[in-house]
NUMARTOR-657695 format. One record per residue (C-alpha): residue in three letters; chain; z, x, y. Coordinates in nm, 4 decimals. Each point is the difference from the previous one (the first is absolute). Layout:
% NUMARTOR-657695
 code unit        w        u        v
  ALA    A        Z        X        Y
...
***
This chain:
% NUMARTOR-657695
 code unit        w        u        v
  UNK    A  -4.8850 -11.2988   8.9806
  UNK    A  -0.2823  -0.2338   0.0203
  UNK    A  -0.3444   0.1436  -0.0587
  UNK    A  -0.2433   0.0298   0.3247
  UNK    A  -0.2220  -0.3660  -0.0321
  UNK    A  -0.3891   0.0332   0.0117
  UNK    A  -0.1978  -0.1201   0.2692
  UNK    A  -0.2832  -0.1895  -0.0946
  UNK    A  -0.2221   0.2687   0.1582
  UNK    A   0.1070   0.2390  -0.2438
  UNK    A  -0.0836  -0.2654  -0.3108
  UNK    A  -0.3327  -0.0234   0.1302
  UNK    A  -0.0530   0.3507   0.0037
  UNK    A   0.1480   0.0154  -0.3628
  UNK    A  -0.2225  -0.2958  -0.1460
  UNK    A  -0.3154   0.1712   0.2017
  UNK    A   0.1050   0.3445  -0.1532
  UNK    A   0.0534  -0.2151  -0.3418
  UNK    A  -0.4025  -0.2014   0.0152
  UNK    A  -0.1500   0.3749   0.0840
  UNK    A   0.1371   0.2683  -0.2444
  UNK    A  -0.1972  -0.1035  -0.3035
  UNK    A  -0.2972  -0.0375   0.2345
  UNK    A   0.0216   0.3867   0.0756
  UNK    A  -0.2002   0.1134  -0.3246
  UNK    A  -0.2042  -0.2592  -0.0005
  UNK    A  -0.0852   0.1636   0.3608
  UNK    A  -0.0395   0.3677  -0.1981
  UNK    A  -0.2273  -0.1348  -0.2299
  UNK    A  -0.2396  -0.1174   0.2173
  UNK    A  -0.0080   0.2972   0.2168
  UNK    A  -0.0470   0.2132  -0.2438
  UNK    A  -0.3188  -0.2207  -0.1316
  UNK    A  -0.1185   0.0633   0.3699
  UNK    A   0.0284   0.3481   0.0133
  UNK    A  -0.1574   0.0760  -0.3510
  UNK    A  -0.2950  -0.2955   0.0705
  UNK    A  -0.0601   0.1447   0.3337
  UNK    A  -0.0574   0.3585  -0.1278
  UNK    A  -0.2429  -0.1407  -0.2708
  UNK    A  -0.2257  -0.0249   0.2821
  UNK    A   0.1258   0.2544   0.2633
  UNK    A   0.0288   0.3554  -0.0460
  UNK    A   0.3554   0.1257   0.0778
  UNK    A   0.0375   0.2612   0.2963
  UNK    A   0.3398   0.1612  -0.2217
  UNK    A   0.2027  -0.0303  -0.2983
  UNK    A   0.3879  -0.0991   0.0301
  UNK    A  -0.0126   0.3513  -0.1435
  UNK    A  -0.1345   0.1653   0.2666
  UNK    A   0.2364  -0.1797   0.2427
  UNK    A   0.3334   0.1482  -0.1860
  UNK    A  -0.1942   0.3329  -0.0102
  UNK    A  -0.0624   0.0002   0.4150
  UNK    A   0.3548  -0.1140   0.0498
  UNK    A   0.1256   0.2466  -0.2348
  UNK    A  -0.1698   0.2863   0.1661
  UNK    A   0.1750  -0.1306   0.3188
  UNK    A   0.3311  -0.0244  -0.0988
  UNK    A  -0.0405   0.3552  -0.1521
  UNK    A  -0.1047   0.0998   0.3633
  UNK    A  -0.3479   0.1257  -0.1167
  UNK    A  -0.1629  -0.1892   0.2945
  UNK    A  -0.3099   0.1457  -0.0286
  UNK    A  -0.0723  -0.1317  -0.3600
  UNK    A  -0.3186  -0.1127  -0.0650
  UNK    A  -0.1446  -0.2243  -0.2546
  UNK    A  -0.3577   0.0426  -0.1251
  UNK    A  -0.1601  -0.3596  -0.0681
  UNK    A  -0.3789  -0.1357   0.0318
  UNK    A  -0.0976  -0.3149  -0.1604
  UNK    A  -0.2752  -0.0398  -0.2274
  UNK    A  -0.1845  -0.2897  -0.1731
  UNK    A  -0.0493  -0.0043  -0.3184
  UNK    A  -0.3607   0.0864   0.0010
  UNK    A   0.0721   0.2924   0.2000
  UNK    A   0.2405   0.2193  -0.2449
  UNK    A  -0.1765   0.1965  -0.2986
  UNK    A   0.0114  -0.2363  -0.3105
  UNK    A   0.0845   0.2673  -0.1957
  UNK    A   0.3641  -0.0082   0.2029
  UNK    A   0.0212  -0.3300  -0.0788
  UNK    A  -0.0445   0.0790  -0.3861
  UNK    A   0.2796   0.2585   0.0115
  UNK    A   0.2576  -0.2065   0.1547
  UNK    A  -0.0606  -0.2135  -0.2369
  UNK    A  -0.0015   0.2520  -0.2924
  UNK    A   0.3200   0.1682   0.1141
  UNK    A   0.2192  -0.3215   0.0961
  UNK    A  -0.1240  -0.3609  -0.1624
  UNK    A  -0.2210   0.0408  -0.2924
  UNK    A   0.0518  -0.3529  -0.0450
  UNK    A  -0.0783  -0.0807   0.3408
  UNK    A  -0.2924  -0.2055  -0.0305
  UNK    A   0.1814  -0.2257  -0.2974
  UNK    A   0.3450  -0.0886   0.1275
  UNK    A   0.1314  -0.1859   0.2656
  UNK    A   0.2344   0.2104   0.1924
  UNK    A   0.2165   0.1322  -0.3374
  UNK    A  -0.0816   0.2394  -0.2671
  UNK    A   0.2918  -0.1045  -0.2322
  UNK    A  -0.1795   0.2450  -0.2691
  UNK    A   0.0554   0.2758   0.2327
  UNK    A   0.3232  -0.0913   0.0692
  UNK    A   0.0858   0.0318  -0.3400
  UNK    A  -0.1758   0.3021  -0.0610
  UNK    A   0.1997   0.1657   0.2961
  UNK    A   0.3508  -0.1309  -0.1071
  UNK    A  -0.0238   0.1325  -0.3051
  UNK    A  -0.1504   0.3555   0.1362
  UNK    A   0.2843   0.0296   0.2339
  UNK    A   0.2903  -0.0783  -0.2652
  UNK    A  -0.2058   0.2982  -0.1906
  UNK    A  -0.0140   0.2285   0.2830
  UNK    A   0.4068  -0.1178   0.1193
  UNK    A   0.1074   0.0612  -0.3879
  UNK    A  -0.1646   0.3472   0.0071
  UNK    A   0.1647   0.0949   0.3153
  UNK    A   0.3717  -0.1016  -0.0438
  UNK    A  -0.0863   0.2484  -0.3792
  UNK    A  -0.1016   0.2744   0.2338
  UNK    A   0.2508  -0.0541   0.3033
  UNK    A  -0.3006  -0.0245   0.2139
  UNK    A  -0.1056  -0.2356   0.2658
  UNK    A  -0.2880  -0.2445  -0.0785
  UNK    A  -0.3311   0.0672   0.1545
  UNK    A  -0.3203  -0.2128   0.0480
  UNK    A   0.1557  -0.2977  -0.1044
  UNK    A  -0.2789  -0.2765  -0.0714
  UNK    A  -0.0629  -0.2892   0.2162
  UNK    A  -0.1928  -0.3464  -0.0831
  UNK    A  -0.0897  -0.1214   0.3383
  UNK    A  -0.3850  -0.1526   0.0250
  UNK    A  -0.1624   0.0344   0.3312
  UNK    A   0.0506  -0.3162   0.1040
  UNK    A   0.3733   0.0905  -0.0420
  UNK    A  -0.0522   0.2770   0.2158
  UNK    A  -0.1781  -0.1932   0.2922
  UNK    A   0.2658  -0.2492   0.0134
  UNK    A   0.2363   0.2783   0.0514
  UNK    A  -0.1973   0.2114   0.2347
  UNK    A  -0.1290  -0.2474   0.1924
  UNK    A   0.2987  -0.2462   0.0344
  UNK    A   0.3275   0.1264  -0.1150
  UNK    A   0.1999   0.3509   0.0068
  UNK    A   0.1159   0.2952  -0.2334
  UNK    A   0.3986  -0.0838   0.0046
  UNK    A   0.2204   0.1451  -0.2177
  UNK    A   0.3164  -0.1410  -0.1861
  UNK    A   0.0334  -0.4070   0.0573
  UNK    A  -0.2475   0.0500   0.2350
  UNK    A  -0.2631   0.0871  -0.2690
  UNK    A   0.0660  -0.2369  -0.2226
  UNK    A  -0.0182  -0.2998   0.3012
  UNK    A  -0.3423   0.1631   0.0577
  UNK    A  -0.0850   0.0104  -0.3404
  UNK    A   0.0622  -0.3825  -0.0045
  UNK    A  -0.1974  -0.0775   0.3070
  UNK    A  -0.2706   0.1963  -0.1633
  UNK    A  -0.0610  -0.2244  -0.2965
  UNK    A  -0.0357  -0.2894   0.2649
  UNK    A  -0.2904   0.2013   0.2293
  UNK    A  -0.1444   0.1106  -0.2989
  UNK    A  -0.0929  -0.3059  -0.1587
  UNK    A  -0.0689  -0.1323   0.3326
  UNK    A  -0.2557   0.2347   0.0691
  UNK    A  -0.1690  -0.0501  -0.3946
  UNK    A  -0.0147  -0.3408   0.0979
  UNK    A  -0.1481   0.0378   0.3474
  UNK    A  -0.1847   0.3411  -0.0123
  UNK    A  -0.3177   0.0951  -0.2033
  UNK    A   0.0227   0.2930  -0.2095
  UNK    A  -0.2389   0.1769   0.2190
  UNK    A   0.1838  -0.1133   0.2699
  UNK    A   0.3466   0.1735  -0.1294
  UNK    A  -0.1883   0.3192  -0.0920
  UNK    A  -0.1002   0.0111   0.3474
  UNK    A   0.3273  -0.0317   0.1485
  UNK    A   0.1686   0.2548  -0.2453
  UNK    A  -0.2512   0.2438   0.0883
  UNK    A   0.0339  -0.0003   0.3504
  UNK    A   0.4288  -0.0191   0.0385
  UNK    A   0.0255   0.2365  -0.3033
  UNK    A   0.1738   0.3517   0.0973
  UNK    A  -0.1707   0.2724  -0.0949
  UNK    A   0.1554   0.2847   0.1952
  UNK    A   0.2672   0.0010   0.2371
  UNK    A  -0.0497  -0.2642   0.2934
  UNK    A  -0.3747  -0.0085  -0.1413
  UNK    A  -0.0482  -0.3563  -0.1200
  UNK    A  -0.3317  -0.1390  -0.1421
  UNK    A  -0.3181   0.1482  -0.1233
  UNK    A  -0.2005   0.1046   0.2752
  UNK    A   0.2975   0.1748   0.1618
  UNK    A   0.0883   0.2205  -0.3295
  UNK    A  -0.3963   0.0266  -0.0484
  UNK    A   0.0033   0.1725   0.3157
  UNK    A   0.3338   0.1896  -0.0204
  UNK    A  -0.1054   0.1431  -0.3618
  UNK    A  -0.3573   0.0945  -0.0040
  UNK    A  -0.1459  -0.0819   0.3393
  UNK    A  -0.2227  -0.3406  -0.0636
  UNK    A  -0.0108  -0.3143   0.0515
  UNK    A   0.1993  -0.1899  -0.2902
  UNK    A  -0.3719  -0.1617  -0.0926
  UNK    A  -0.1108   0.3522  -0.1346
  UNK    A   0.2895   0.0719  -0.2019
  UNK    A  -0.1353   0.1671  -0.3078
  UNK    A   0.1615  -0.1225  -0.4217
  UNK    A   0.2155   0.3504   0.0048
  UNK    A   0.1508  -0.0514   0.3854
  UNK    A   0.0643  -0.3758  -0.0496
  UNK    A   0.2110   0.0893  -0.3470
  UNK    A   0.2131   0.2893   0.2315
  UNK    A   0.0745  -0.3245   0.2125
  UNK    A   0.0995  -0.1867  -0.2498
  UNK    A   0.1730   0.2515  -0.1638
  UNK    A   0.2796   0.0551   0.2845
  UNK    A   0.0422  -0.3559   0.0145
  UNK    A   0.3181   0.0169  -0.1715
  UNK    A   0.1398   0.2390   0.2357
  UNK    A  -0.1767   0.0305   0.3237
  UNK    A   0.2252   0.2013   0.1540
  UNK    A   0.0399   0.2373  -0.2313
  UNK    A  -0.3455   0.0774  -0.1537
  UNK    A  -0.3420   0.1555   0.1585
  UNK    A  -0.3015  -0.1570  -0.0636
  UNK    A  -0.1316   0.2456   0.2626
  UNK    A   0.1524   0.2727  -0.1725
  UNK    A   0.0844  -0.1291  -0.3948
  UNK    A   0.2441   0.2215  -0.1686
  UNK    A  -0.0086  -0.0457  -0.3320
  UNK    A   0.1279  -0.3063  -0.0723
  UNK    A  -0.2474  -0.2036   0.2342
  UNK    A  -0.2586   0.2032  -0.1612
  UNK    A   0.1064  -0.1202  -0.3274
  UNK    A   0.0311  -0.3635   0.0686
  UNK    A  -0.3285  -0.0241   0.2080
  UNK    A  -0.1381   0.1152  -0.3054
  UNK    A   0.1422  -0.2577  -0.2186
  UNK    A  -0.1065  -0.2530   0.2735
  UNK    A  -0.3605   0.0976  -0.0345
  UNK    A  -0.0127  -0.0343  -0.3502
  UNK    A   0.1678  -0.3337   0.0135
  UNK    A  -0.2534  -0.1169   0.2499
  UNK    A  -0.2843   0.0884  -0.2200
  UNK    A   0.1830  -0.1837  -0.2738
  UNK    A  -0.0156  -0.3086   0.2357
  UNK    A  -0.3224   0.0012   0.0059
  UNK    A  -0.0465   0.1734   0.3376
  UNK    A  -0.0665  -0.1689   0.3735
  UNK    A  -0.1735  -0.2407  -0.2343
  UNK    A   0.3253  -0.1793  -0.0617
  UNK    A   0.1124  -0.1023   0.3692
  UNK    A  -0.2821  -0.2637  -0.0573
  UNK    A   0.2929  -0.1426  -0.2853
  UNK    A   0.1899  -0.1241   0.3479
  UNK    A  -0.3247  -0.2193   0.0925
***
């Protein structure tokens, strides 16, 4: 049986097919430089985040979900917010450039501690410690998804790419910005003038030391903690946030990002 012959219309397509394939991440690259370049300069209207969150909500049927979000420069949220991100997530923020490989160390070996004394007790591990800077976290808020299983781990991937993209392209000041206004801090309450005004009533400019370390403080787990209401937990980590922002040096420091 003699094999079906090709037409030369079908080679073409081949040898077209052939001359574009290793031109498709070439293509990724430099879209991705566009999107991250262009939001150096304009102020995104959502987070990829947000997105899953909405569509989420409508697949669950919950069509009257609501997200809470209002943009605000820079200049316009409390400094002392700013501070306790900063104190609760990237001490280091200011000094690396999108990696805290220190930290990442630090947490390894915390979590092999914390796994170890869990498989002793036949317990499962809680508050496992994670490494990511902020600039980790924008690329992932902003541009990429949760995922889970291979999924993660071809986020994770994509993430190292955004992030140093956006150290390259982004001032610090710039990425502090960002992360302050797609962070979740509640919810469907993203950024700091919408938790500011969920929380205590105010405009995220007149957030006080001791309500901007209860924001920080749920950071971790939005969804699960109060900074509204801190149980004890919250209470105990905005505490330790506090002190560690007087141990920076106070608002003082955000001039370090100059």
């Amino acid at each position: 049986m003699q094999g079906r012959a090709v037409g030369p219309m079908s080679r073409v397509r081949r040898l077209r097919w052939r001359g574009w394939w290793w031109k498709l991440p070439l293509l990724a690259m430099g879209l991705s430089v566009g999107q991250v370049l262009t939001l150096r300069f304009v102020d995104p209207p959502f987070s990829s985040f947000m997105a899953i969150r909405q569509l989420e909500a409508i697949a669950a049927g919950d069509l009257g979900y609501r997200m809470a979000h209002d943009w605000r420069d820079l200049r316009d949220i409390s400094p002392q917010l700013a501070l306790a991100v900063v104190a609760a997530e990237d001490q280091n923020f200011a000094r690396h450039h999108g990696f805290d490989f220190d930290a990442i160390e630090r947490a390894q070996a915390h979590n092999e501690k914390m796994e170890a004394r869990a498989r002793k007790r036949g317990t499962e591990v809680k508050r496992l410690r994670g490494a990511s800077t902020i600039t980790q976290q924008v690329a992932k808020n902003v541009f990429l998804w949760q995922g889970r299983g291979p999924a993660r781990w071809l986020r994770k991937g994509v993430e190292v790419w955004y992030t140093a993209l956006i150290e390259a392209l982004w001032p610090k000041r710039r990425i502090l910005e960002v992360y302050l206004n797609v962070a979740e801090f509640d919810d469907g309450v993203y950024g700091a003038q919408a938790a500011a005004r969920r929380h205590f009533r105010k405009d995220a400019a007149r957030l006080t030391a001791a309500e901007a370390a209860r924001l920080a403080a749920v950071l971790p787990s939005p969804r699960r903690y109060d900074a509204g209401r801190p149980g004890p937990y919250v209470q105990r980590r905005a505490n330790q946030i506090q002190r560690q922002m007087r141990q920076m040096g106070g608002t003082g420091w955000l001039r370090t990002l100059d």
